[in-house]
C-alpha atoms as an extended CHARMM CRD file, in Angstrom:
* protein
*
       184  EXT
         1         1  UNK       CA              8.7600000000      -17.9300000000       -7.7330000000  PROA      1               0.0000000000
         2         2  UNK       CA              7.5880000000      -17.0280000000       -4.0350000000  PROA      2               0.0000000000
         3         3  UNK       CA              9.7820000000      -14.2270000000       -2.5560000000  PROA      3               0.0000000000
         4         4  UNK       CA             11.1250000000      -16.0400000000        0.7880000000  PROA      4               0.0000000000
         5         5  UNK       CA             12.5350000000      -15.0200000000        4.0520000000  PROA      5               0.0000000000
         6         6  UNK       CA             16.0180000000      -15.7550000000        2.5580000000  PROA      6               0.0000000000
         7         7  UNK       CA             15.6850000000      -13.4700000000       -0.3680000000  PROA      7               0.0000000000
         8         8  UNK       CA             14.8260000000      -10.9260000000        2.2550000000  PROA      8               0.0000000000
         9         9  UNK       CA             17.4330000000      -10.8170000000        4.2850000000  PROA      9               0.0000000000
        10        10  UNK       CA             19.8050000000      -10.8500000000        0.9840000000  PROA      10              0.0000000000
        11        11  UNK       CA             18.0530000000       -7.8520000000        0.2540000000  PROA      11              0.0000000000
        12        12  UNK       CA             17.4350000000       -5.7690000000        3.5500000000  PROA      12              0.0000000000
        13        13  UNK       CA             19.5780000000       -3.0110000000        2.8090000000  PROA      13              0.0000000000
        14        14  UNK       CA             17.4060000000       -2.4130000000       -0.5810000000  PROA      14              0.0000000000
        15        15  UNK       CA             14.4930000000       -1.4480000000        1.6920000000  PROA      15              0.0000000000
        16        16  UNK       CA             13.9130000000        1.9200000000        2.6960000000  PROA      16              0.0000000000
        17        17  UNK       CA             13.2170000000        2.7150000000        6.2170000000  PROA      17              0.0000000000
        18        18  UNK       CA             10.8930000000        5.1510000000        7.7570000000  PROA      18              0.0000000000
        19        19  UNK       CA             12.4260000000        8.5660000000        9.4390000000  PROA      19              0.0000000000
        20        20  UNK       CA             14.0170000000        7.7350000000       12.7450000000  PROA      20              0.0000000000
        21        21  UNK       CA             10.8000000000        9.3880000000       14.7030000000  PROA      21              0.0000000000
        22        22  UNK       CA              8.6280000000        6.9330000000       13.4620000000  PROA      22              0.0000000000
        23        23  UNK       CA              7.6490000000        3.1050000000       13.9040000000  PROA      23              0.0000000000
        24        24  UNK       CA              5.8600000000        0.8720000000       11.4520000000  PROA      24              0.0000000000
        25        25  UNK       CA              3.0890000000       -1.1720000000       13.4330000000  PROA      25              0.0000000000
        26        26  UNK       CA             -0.3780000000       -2.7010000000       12.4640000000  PROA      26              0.0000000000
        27        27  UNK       CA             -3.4230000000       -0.7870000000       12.2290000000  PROA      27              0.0000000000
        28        28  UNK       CA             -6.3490000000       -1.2880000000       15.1010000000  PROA      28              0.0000000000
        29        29  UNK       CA             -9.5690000000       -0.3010000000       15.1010000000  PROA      29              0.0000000000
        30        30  UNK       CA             -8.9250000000        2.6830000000       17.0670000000  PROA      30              0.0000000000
        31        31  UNK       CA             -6.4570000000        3.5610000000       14.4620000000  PROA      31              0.0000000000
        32        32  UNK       CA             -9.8670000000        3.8040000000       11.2730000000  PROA      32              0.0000000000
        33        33  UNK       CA            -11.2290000000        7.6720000000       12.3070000000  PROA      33              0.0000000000
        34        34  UNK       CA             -7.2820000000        9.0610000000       11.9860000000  PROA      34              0.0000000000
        35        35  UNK       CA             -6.9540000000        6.9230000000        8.8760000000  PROA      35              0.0000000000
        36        36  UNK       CA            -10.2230000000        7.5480000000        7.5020000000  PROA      36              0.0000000000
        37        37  UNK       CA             -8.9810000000       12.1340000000        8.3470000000  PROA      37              0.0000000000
        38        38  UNK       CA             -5.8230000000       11.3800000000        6.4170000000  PROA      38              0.0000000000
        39        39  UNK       CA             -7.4570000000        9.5780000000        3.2950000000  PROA      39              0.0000000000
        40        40  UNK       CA             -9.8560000000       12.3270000000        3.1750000000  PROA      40              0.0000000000
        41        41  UNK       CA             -7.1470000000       15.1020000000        3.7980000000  PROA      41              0.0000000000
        42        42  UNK       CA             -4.8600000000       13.5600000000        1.1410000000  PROA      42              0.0000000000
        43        43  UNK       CA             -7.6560000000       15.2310000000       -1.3950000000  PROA      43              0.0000000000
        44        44  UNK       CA             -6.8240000000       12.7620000000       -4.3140000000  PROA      44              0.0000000000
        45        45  UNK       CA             -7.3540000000        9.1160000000       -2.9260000000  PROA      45              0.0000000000
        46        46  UNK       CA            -11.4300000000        7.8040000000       -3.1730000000  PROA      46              0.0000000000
        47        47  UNK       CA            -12.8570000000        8.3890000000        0.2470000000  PROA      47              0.0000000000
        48        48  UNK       CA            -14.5940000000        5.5400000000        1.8480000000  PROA      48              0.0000000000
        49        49  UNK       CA            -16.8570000000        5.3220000000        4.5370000000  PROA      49              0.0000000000
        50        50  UNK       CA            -16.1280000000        6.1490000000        7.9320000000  PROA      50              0.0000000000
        51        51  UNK       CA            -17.5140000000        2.4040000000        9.0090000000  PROA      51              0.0000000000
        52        52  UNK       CA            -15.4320000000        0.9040000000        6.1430000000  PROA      52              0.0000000000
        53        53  UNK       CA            -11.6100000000        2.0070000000        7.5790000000  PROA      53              0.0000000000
        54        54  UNK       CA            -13.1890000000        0.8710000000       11.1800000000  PROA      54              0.0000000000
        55        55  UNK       CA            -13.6510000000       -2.7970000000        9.3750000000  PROA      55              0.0000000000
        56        56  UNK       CA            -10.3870000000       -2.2420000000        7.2900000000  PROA      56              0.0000000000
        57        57  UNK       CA             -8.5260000000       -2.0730000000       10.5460000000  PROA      57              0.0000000000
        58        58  UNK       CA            -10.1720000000       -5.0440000000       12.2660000000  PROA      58              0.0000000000
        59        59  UNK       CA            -10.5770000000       -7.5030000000        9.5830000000  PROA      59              0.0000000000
        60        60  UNK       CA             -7.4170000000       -6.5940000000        7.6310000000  PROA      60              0.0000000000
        61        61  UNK       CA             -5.1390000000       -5.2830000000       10.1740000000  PROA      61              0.0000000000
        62        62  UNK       CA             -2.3180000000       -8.3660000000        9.1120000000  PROA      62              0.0000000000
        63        63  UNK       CA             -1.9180000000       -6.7560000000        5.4530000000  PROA      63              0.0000000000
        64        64  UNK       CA             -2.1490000000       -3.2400000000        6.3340000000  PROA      64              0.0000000000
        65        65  UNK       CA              0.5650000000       -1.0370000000        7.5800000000  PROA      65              0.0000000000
        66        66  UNK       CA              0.3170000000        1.6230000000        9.8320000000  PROA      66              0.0000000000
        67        67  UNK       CA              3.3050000000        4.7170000000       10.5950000000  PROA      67              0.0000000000
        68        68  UNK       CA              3.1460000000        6.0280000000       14.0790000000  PROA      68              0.0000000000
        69        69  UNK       CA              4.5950000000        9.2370000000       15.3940000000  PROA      69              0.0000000000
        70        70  UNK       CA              6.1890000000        9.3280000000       19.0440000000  PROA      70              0.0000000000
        71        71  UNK       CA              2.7890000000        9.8020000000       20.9110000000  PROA      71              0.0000000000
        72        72  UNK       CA              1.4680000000        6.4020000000       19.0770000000  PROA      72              0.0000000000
        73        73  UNK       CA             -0.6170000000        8.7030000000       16.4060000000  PROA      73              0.0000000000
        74        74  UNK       CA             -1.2650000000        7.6010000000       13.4520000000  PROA      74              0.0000000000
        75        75  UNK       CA              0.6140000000        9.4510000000       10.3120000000  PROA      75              0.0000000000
        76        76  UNK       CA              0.6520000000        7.1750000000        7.2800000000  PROA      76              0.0000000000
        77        77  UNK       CA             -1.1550000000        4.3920000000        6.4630000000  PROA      77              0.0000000000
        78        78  UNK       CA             -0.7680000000        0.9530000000        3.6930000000  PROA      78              0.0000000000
        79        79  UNK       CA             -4.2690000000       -0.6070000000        3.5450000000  PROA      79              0.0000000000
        80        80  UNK       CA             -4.0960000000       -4.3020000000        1.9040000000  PROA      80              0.0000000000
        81        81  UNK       CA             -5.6410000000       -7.4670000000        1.0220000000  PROA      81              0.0000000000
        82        82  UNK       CA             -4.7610000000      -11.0300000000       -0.2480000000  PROA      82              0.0000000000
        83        83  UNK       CA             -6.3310000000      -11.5170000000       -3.0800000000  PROA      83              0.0000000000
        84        84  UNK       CA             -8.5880000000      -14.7170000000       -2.2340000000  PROA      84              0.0000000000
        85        85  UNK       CA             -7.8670000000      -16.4540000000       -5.6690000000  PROA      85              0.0000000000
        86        86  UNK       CA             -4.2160000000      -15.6780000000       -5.6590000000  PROA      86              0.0000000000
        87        87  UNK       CA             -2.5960000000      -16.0080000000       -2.1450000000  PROA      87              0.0000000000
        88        88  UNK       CA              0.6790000000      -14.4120000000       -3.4940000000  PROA      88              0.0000000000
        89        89  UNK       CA             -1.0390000000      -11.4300000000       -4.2790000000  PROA      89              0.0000000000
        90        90  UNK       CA             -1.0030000000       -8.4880000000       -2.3720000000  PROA      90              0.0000000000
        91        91  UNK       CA             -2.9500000000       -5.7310000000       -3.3120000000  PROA      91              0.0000000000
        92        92  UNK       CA             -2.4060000000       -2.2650000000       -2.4150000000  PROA      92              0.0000000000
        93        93  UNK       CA             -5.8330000000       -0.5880000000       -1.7400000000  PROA      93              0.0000000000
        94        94  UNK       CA             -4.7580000000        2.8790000000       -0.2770000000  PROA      94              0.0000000000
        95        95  UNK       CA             -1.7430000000        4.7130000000        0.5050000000  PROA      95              0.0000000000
        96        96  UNK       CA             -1.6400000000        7.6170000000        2.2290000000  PROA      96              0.0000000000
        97        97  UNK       CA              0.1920000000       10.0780000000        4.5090000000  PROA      97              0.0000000000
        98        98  UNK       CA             -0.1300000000       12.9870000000        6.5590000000  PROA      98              0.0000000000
        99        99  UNK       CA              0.6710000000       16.4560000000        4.8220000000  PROA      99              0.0000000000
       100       100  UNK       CA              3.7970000000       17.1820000000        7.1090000000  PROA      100             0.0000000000
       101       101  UNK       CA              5.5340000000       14.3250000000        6.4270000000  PROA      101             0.0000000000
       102       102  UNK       CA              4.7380000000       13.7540000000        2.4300000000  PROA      102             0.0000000000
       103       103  UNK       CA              8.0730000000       13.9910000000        0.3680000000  PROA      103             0.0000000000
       104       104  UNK       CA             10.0460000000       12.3180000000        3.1280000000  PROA      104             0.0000000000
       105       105  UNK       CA              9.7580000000        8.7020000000        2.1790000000  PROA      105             0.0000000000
       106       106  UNK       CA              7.3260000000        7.5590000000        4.1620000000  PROA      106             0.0000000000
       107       107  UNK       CA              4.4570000000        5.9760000000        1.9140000000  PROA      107             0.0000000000
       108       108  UNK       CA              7.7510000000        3.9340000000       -0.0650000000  PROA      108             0.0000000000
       109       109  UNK       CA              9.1160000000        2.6210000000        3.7780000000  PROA      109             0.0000000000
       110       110  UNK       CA              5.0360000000        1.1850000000        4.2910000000  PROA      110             0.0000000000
       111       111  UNK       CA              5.0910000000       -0.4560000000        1.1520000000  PROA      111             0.0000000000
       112       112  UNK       CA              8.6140000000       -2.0310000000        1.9510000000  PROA      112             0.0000000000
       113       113  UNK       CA              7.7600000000       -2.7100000000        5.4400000000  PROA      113             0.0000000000
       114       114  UNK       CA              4.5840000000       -4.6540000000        4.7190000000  PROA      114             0.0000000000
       115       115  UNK       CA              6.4240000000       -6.2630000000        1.6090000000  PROA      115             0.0000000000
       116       116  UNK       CA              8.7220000000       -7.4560000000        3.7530000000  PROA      116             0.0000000000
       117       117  UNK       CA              6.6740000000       -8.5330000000        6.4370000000  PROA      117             0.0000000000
       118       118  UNK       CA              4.0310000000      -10.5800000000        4.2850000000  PROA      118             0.0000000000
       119       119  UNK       CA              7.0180000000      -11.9660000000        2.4720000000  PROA      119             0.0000000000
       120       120  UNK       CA              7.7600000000      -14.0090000000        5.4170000000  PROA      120             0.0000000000
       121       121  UNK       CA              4.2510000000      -15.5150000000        5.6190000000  PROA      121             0.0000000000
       122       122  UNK       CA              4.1850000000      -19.3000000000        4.6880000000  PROA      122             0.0000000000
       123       123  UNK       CA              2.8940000000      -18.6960000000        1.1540000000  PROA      123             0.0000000000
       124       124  UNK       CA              4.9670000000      -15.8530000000        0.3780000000  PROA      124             0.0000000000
       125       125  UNK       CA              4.6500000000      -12.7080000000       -2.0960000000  PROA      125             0.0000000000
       126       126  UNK       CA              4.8150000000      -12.9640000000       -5.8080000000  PROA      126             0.0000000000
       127       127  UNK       CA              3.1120000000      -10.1730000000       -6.6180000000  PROA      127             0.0000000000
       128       128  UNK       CA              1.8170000000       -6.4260000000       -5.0500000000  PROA      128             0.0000000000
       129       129  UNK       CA             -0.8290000000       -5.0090000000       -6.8140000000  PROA      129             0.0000000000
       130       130  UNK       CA             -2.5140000000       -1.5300000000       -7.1140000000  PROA      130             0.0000000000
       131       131  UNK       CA             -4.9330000000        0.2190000000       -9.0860000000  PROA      131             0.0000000000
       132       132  UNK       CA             -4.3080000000        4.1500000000       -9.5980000000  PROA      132             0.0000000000
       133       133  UNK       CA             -6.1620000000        6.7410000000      -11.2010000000  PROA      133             0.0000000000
       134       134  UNK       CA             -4.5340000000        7.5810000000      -14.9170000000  PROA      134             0.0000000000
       135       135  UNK       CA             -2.8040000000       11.1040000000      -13.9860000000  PROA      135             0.0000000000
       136       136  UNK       CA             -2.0460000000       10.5020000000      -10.5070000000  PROA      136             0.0000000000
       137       137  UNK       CA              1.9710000000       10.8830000000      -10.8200000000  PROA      137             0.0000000000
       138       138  UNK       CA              2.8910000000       10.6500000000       -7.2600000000  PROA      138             0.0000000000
       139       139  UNK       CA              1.3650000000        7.0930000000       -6.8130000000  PROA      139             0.0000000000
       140       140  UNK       CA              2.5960000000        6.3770000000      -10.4530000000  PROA      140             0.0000000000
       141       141  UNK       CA              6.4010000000        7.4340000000       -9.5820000000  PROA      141             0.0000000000
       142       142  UNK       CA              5.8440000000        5.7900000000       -6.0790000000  PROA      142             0.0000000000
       143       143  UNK       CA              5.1370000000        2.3340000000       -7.3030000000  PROA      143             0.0000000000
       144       144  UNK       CA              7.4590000000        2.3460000000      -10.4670000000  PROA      144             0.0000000000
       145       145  UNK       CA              9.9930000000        3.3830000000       -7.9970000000  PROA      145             0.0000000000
       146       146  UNK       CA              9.1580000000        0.3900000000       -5.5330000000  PROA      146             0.0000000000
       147       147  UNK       CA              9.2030000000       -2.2260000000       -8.6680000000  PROA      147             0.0000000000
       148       148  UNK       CA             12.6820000000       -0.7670000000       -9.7930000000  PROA      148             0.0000000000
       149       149  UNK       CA             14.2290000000       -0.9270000000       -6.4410000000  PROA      149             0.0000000000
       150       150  UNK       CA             13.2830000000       -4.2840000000       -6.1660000000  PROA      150             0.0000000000
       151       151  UNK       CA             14.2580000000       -5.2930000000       -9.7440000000  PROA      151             0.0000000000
       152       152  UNK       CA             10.5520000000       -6.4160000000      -10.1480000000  PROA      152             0.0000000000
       153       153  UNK       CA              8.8880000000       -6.3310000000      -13.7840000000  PROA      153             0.0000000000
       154       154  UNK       CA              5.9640000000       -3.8160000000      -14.1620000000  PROA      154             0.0000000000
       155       155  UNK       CA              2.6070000000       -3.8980000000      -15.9930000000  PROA      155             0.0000000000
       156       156  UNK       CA             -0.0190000000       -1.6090000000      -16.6350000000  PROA      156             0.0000000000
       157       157  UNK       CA             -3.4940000000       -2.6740000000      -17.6870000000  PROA      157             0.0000000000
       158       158  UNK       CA             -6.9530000000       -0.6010000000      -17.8030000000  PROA      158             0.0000000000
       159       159  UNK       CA             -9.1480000000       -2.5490000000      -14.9500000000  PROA      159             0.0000000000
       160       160  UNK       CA            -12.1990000000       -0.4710000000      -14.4560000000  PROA      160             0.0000000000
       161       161  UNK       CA            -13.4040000000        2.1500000000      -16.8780000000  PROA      161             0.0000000000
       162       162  UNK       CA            -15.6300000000        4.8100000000      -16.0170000000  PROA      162             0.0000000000
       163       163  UNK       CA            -18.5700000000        3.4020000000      -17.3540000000  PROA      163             0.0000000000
       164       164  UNK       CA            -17.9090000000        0.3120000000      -14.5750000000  PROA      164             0.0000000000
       165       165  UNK       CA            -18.5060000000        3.0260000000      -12.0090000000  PROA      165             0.0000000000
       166       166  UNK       CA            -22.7170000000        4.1160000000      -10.7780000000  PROA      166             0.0000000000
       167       167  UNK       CA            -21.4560000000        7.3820000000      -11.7980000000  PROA      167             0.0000000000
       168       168  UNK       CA            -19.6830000000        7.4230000000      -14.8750000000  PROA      168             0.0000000000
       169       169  UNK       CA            -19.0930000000       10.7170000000      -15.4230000000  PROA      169             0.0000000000
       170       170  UNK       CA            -17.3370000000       11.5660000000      -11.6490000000  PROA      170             0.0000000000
       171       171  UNK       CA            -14.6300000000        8.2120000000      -11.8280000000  PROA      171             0.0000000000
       172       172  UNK       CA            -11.7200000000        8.1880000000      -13.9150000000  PROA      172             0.0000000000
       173       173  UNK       CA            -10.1950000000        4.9740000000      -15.8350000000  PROA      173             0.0000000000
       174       174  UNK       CA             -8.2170000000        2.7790000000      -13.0210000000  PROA      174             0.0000000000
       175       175  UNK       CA             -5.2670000000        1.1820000000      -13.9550000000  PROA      175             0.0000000000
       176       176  UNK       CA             -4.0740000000       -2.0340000000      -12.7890000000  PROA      176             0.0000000000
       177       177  UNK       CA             -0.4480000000       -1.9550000000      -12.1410000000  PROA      177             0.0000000000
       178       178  UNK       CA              1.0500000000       -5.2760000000      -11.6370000000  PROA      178             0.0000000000
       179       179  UNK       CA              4.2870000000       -6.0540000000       -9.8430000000  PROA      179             0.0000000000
       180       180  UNK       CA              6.0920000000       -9.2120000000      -10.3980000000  PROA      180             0.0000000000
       181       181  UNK       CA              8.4170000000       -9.4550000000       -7.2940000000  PROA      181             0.0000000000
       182       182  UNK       CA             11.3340000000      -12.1620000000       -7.8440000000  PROA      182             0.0000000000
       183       183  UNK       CA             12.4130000000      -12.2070000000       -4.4850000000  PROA      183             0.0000000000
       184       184  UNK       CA             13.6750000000       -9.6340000000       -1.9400000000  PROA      184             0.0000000000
């Protein structure tokens, strides 16, 4: 089943909404050096390249998600892709948000925004997928509490084991948690 605009608005009051002081937008490219300081400043997500949130926010701007404080700034970010082999798939490559405003809903608002928003697209969402680092509870609770308040099933599978990794010894297992959306 493909969630559809129709399902969406049946559901809008189900999805949470960012404080009052901020506005959901797309990322640009002169969004990737304040998205690249708060990955690294978030202290638990994989840091990427500099160069690699630059092309993040060109190339994948449409599935990515972006919070903005009053001056425009930056303050949370959604990073995403389609999966190429299954359209319906979103998946959910980073979440993060500044320090100030963690605890106040903000990372859960993205994930609803941009659900909603690639919802309406012409092939839908089935699915939003993620992989998180066993013993990261915050992103655990965040996307069990996503699936529940969309009365989506969740799955966990191991995806990539250490070994997988060029450094075995300095990645944890990542586990593939799978949400099967039936529909805002």
């Amino acid at each position: 089943m493909t969630t559809a605009p129709a399902d969406l608005a049946r559901s809008r009051s189900a999805l949470l909404e960012l404080p009052v002081e901020l506005r959901f937008d797309s990322p640009d490219v002169g969004d990737g050096a304040s998205l690249w300081r708060i990955a690294r400043d978030s202290e638990v997500l994989d840091l990427n390249s500099p160069y690699s949130y630059l092309l993040w926010c060109r190339d994948f701007a449409a599935t990515s998600a972006v919070a903005r404080d009053p001056s425009g700034r930056p303050v949370g970010f959604v990073s995403g892709y389609r999966r190429p082999g299954a359209p319906g798939t979103l998946f959910v490559w980073q979440v993060a948000v500044d320090e100030a405003l963690r605890g106040q809903g903000v990372a859960g608002a993205l994930l609803d925004g941009l659900s909603a928003r690639e919802a309406r697209r012409q092939d839908g969402l089935r699915c939003l997928e993620t992989t998180i680092e066993r013993g990261n509870t915050a992103s655990e609770r965040l996307f069990a509490s996503y699936a529940a308040r969309h009365g989506a099933s969740l799955t966990r599978e191991v995806l990539f084991e250490p070994g997988h990794f060029p450094e075995s010894d300095a990645h944890a297992t990542e586990v593939l948690h799978r949400i099967a959306l039936p529909g805002f």
